[in-house]
N, C-alpha and C positions, 0 to 999 in steps of 0.2 A: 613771323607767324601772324593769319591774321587773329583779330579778336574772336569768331565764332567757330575758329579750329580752338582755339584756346578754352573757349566755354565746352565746347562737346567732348574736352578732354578731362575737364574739370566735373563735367557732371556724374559719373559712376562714384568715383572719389568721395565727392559733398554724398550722393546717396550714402555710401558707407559707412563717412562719419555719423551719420545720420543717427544709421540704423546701430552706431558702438553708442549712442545718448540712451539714457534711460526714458521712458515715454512718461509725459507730466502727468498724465492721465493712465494707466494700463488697462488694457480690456480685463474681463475678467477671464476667468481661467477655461471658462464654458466656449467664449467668442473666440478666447485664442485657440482653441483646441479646432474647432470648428471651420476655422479662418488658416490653422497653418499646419497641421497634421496632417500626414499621409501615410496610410497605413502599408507599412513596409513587407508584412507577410499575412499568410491565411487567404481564405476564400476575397477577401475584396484586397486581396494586396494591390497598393498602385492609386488605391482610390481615397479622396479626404476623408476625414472621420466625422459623424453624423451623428449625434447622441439618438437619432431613430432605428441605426442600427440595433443598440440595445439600450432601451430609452429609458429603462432606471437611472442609468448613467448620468441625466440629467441632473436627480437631486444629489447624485455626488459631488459632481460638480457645483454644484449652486452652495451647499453644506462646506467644502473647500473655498469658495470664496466668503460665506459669511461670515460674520463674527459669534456666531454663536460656540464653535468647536476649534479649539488648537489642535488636538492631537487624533488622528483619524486612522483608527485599523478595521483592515479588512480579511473578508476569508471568503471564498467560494469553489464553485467547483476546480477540479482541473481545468486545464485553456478554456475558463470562465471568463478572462478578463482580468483578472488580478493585476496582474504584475504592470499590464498595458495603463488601467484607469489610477494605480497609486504609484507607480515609480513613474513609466515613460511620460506622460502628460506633467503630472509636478514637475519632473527634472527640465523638460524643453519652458516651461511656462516661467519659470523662477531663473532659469541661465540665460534663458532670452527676452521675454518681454520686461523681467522683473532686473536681467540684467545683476544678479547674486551670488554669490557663492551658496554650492551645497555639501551636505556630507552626504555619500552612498555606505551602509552599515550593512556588513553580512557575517555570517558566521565564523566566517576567513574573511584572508582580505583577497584570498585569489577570486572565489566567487562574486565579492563585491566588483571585481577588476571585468569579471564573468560577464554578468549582468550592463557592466559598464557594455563594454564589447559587442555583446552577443543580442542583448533587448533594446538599450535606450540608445547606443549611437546610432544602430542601422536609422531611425525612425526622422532624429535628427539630421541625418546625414539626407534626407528626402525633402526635411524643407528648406526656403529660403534663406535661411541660418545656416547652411551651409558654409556658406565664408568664414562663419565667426570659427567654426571651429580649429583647432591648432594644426602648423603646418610644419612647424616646427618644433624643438625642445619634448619633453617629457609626457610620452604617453600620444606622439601625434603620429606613430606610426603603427600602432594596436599595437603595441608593446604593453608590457605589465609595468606599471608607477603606480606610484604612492598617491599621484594627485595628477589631474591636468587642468592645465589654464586655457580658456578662452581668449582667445583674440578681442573680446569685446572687457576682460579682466576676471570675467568672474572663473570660480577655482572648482573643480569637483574635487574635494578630498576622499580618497576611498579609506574606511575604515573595516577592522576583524573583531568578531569580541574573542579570539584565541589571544597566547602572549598575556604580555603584562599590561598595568592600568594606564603607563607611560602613554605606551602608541594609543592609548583614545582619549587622554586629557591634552594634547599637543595643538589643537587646533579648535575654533570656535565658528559657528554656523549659527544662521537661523534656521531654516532648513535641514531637516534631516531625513533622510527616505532609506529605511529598511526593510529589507526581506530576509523569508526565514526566521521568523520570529522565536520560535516555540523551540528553534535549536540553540539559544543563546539568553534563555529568561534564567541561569542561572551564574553564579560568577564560577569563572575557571580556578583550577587549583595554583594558580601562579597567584591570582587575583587576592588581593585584601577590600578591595572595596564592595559596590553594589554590583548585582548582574551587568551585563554591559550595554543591555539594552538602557538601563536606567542611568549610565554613563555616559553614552549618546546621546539622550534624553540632558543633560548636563550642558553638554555642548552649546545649546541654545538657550540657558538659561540666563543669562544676561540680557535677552530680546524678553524678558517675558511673556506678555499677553503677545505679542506681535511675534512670538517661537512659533515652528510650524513643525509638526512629527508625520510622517506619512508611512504607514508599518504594515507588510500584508503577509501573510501567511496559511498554506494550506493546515487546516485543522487538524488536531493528534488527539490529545486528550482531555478529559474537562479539565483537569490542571494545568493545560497548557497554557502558554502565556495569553496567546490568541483570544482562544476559550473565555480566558476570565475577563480581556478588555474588553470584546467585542457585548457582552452577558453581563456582567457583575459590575464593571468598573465603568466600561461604557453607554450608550443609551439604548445598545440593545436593538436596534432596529430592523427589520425585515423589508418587503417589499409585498405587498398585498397586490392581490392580479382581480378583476370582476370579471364576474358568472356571467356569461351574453345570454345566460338563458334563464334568471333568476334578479339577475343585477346584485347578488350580496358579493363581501368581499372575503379573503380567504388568502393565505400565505399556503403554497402547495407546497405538504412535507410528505413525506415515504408513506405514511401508515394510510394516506387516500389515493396515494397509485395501485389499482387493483387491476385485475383481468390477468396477466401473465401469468397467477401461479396456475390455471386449468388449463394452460395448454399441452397439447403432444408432442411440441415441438418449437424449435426457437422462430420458426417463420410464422407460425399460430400467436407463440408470443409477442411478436410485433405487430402482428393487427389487432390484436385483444388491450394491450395493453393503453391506459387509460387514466388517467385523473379525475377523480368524483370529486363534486361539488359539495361542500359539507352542508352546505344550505338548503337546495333545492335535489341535490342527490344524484343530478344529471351527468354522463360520463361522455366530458370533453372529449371533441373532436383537435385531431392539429390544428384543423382552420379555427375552431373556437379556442384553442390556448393560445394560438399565435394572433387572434385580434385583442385576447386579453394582454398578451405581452407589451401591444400599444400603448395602452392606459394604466400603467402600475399605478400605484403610493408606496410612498415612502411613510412605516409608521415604528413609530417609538415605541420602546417599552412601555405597556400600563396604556398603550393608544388604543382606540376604535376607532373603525371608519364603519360612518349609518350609508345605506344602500345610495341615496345622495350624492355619498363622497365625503362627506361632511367629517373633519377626523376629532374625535372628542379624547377629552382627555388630557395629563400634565404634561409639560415639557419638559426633556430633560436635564435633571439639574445635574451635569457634570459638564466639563469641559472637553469629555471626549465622546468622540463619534464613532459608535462599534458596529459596523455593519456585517450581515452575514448574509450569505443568496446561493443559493441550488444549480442544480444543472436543470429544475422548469423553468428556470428564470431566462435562459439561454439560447434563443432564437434559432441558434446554427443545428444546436443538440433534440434533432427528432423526439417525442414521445416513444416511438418504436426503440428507438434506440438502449434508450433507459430499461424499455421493457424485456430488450435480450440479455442486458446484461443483470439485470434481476432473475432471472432463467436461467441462464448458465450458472448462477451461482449458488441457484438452490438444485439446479441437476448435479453439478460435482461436488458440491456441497465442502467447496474449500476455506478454511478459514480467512486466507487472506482474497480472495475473492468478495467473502462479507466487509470484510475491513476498507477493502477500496471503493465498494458501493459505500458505505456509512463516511470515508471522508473524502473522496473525490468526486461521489455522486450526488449526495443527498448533503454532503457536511455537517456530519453529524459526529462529535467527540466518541472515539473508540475507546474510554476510559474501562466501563462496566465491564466488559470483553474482555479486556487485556491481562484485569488484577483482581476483578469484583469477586471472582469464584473461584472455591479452590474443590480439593479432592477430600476427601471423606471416607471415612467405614459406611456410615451410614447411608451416605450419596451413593456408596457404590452397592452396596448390598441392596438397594434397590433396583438394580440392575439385571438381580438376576431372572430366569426364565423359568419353563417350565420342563428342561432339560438336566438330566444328569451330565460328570466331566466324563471322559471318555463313552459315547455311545456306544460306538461300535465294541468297544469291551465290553459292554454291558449284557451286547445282544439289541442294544434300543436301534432305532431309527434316526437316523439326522435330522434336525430340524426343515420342514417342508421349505423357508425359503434359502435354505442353503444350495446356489447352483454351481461355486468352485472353490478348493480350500489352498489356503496357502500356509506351508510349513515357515515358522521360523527358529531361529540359533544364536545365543550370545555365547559364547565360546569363552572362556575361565584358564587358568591354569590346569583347577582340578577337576572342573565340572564345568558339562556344558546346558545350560539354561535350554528349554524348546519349546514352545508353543505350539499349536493347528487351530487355525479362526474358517472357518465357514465364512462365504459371504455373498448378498445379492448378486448378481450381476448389475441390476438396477438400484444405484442409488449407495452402491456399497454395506446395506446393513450387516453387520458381524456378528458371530455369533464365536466366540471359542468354546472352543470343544473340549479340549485337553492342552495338560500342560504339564512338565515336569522337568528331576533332573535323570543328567545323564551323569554317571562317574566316570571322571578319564582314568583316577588312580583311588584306592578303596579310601573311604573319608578316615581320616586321622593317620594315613600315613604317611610318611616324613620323606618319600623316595619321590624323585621327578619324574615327570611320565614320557614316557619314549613315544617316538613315531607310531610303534604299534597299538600303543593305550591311546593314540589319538584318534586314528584312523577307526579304531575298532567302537570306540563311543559314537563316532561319527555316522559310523556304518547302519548302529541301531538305531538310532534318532533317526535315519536317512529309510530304513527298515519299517521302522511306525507310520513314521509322515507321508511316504511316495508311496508304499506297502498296501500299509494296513487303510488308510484316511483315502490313497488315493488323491493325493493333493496336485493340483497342475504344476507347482513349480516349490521349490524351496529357497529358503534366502539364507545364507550364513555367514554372521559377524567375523570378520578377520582382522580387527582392530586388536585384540589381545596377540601382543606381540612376544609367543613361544622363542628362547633362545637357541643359540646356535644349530644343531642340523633340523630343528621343529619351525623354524621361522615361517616357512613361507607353504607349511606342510598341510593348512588350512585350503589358500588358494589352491595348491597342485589338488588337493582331493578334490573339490566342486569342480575344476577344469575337467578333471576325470567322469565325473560323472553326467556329462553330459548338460545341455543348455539350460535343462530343469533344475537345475541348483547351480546357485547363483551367490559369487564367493564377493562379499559387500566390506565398505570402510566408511562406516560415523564420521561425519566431520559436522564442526559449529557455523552458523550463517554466515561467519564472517571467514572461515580457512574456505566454504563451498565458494562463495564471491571471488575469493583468491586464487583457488588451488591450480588454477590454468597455468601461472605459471612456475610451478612446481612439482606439479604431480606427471610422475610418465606416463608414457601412453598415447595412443591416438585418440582421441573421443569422438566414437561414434556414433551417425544418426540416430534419432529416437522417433519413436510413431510420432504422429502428430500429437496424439491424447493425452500422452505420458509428462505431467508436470514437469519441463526442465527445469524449473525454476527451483527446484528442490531435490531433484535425480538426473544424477548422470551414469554414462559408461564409455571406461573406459580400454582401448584391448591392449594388451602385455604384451613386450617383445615376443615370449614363448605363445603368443595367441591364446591367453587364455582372457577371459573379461573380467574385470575389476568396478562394482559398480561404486559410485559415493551416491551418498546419501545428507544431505540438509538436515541433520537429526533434530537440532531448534525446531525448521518449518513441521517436520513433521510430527515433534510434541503437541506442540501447536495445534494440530488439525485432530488428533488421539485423542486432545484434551477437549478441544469445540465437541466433536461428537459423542463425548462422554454427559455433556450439559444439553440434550438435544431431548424433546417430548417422548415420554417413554413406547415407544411402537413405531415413533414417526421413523419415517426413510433416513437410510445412513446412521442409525442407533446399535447402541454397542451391546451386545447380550451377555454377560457371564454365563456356568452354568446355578445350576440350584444350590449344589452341596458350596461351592465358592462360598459363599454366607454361614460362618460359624466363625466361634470363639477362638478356634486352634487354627493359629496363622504363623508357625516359625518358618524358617527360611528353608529347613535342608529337610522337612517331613516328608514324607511320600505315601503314607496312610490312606486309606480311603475318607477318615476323619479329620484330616486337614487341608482337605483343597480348599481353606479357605486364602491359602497364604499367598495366592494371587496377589486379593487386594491389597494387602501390606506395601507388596511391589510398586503397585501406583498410587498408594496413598504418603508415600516415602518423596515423592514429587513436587516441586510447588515452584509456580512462576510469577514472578517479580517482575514489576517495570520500576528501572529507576531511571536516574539521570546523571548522565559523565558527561564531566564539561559542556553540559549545557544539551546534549543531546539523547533523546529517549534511546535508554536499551533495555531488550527485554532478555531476563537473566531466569536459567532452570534452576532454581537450588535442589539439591536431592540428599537424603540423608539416609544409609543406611544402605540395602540392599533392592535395587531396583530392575531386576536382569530382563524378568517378565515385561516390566511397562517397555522396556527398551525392545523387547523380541516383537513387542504390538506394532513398535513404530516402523520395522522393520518390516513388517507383517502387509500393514496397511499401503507402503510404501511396493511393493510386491501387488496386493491387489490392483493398483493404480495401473500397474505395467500390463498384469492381465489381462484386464477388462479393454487396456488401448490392443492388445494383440488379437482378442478375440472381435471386437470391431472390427479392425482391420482383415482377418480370414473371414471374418461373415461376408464386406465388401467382396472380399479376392472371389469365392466363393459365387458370391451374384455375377459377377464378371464374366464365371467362367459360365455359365449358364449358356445351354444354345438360346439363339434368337430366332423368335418367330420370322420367317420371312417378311422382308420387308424394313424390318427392324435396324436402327440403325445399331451398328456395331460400337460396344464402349470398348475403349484401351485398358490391359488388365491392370488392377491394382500392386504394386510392387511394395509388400510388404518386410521392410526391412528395418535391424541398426543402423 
């Protein structure tokens, strides 16, 4: 062989060993990024990464390689950038140029395995370091492991904070990168020691100063772990953008995006919608936010920046770095954008609609919302209007904005529970009208009630509500499971009477997420309008429908619009007499409608934390049939309002056309 076939066979080889040496010098984490990244998906997938694409990105990077901060968490919007600027880039910078072992920490260890897979190897697997990665042994074929090795040595250990302390005191990192923070800042019930973020946190404690924490999480609540690094524990820092029309500087938060709430519609609300300048009061154009997104700052807590630039003020004194940043910070995420889905959320006026604006939009802790308020005699006797209970008994009038009513039923052994709410078309405002009980078998007697004591209390309630109220549809609970020949004698009656009653079953947020695969039935299409997310239906071998119901989601939203300005859209009305001292459960008096509210003041929701993850818990004490017949209620008008949209469409559809006119295809309104 000669010598210069022997050198050209030798030379890839030497490059490789090369590149398995640690570099005497490392660039920093900014050049490597810059220099070997390639962004794997999204709008510029294919193409190297550019901290000008989103140029805050800059002092993150710069803040990661200085000494000023070991421990660096982060939070912003949804596909903000999260995950990409505090897991992917650490993990390629540290396994490659730094040449290190790291630990990836997740809630589990599937998800950390997840994240392995699904985020940082794609991005990895795009650059030059491809060779290094494993070809063999543990974890080289996207399989699930405990750890994989690098061909160049270094180790990703995947760690969980579920399990015992064992599996996260087992191995030792400088390096550690987690996500999901705020599901695991507490210790589990196996656990004797600290949370396990603070355990991981361990792992690198033998590196000291030279430890590195990388921790990002979307925002929950001000007690969330996030919350308090990023705020309290951290330096607290924002990202200021400047006015092109004033030159002052300004962090854009929710309460100076205006224009959207006056429009008539969500295309009205994309061109209205807007960022004011707290300075000079001018309402940013896209092209003037998106030439302010060129020039941010980065400022600290207790910082100012003068019109200059110039930032005054202390530095701060901790070791950690707490950043927080918005969906105006996000170059990809239009102003319009923001602006519809601010609109839609005060047109349906859903609660968790507000929820994913405040933490996936704006990032802002849904703390206040969740636990800060509760229900009241007094909150709700406020409530009430300038209406007696039953009108039409009365001889009175229904309230002028009542345009459809809907009946509801919480069904008992003995008694069946019933409601009638009035309610906008627009915006849902409620109004109940009447409410009371039905008797299946006379109160205090000791006999069980037959088929025909059912049918026949059914019959009267069904007699008031479709009758007398005229209500477009009724809804009734069939959760109370009547024994042997009465079982199912709930369902067959609403199947009887036609599509206007409607034979329903409570389940908790977690059996609704489940119930697909347990529950019979086919589940049929829903309008478009009709919240799945919280209503289904589904049809019975005998073809009758079975709806479920999100009872959680739907307290939830009972309870948001119970907390709402008194008059504003989607507000709850009692009647008048509702407000008095005589509130027992079984009165029926003209001098006791007050005992409504007992009903929903018998309620109250809890957020706690299990194993490390926020749940939100109804406690109820006592007799609450009424707040349950509301949720039933509301959950009913939602259906309505999507069915009569959709006939008013079918309805335009069918309309002749002018000559000339192009013809539309009719709307098929169905399950």
């Amino acid at each position: 062989m000669m010598m210069g076939e022997t050198t050209s066979i030798l030379t890839p080889v030497r490059r490789f060993l090369r590149e398995l040496r640690p570099c005497a010098v490392p660039r920093s984490m900014r050049q490597f990024a810059e220099e070997e990244i390639i962004l794997p998906d999204g709008p510029r997938k294919g193409m190297r990464f550019r901290v000008s694409y989103m140029p805050f990105l800059g002092f993150v990077l710069d803040a990661f390689d200085g000494e000023q901060f070991t421990d660096f968490y982060m939070t912003g919007p949804v596909q903000g950038g999260k995950t990409f600027i505090t897991l992917v880039i650490p993990a390629a910078y540290h396994l490659f140029e730094r040449q290190e072992g790291i630990i990836l920490a997740a809630p589990d260890l599937d998800l950390a395995q997840a994240i392995w897979r699904e985020r940082i190897l794609p991005a990895l697997e795009r650059t030059r370091y491809k060779k290094l990665l494993p070809v063999i042994g543990s974890g080289s074929k996207g399989g699930k492991a405990k750890s994989v090795r690098l061909r160049n040595g270094a180790l990703v250990r995947f760690m969980g904070a579920g399990g015992s302390d064992a599996q996260r005191s087992s191995h030792t990192a400088r390096v550690i990168l987690a996500t999901e923070l705020d599901k695991m800042d507490t210790a589990g019930d196996v656990s004797r020691e600290a949370n396990p973020v603070k355990q991981f946190q361990g792992r690198s404690a033998a590196f000291g100063d030279q430890a590195r924490f990388y921790g990002e999480c979307t925002i929950s609540t001000a007690a969330g772990l996030i919350a308090q690094q990023v705020t309290e524990v951290g330096s607290n820092s924002s990202i200021y953008l400047r006015c092109e029309h004033c030159g002052g500087w300004s962090a854009p938060e929710r309460d100076r995006f205006i224009g959207w709430e006056t429009a008539e519609s969500v295309i009205e609300a994309r061109e209205k919608g807007r960022y004011v300048c707290g300075a000079c009061g001018v309402m940013w154009s896209e092209a003037d936010r998106q030439a302010a997104l060129c020039s941010p700052m980065l400022v600290h807590g207790g910082q100012e920046v003068a019109p200059d630039g110039t930032i005054t003020g202390p530095q701060p004194k901790t070791p950690v770095f707490g950043l927080r940043w918005n969906a105006m910070h996000s170059p990809m995420v239009p102003m319009a954008k923001i602006a519809a889905e601010e609109w839609e959320s005060k047109r349906f006026e859903r609660e968790d609609d507000e929820k994913a604006l405040h933490q996936f939009v704006w990032v802002i802790p849904w703390e206040d919302r969740l636990q800060g308020k509760q229900l009241s005699y007094e909150m709700l006797a406020g409530h009430t209007g300038d209406y007696y209970a039953n009108p039409l008994g009365r001889g009175d009038e229904l309230p002028a904005d009542v345009d459809f009513g809907i009946g509801s039923v919480d069904v008992q052994k003995a008694v069946l529970y019933w409601q009638i709410d009035g309610y906008s078309r627009d915006g849902l405002t409620r109004f109940t009208l009447d409410y009371g009980v039905e008797e299946i078998v006379q109160e205090g007697s000791d006999r069980d009630p037959t088929e025909g004591d059912l049918r026949r209390a059914l019959d009267a309630v069904r007699e008031h509500q479709m009758g007398t109220y005229k209500c477009l549809n009724m809804w009734v609970d069939c959760g109370y499971r009547h024994e042997g020949a009465l079982e199912h004698v709930v369902r067959i009656w609403c199947h009887e009477q036609g599509q206007q009653v409607n034979a329903l079953v409570g389940r908790s947020e977690g059996q609704f997420r489940s119930q697909s695969r347990r529950v019979s039935g086919k589940t049929l299409k829903l309008l478009p309008d009709v919240p799945g997310e919280m209503i289904q239906c589904r049809l019975q071998d005998d073809h009758s429908r079975l709806w479920f119901l999100d009872v959680d989601r739907l307290k939830d939203e009972v309870h948001h619009r119970l907390f709402r300005e008194r008059g504003s859209v989607g507000y709850h009305w009692f009647p008048r007499d509702a407000a008095n001292k005589s509130r027992t459960g079984r009165s029926r008096g003209p001098g006791s409608m007050g005992w409504i509210l007992s009903h929903y003041m018998r309620v109250k929701r809890e957020i706690q934390m299990v194993k490390g993850r926020e749940r939100r818990i109804w406690v109820e004490h006592g007799a609450q049939h009424l707040w349950d017949c509301g949720c039933y209620s509301l959950a009913g008008a939602f259906v309505t309002v999507a069915e009569l949209t959709a006939l008013d469409a079918d309805k335009a559809a069918r309309q002749p056309k002018k000559p000339g006119e192009a013809k539309s295809k009719d709307i098929r309104v169905e399950y």
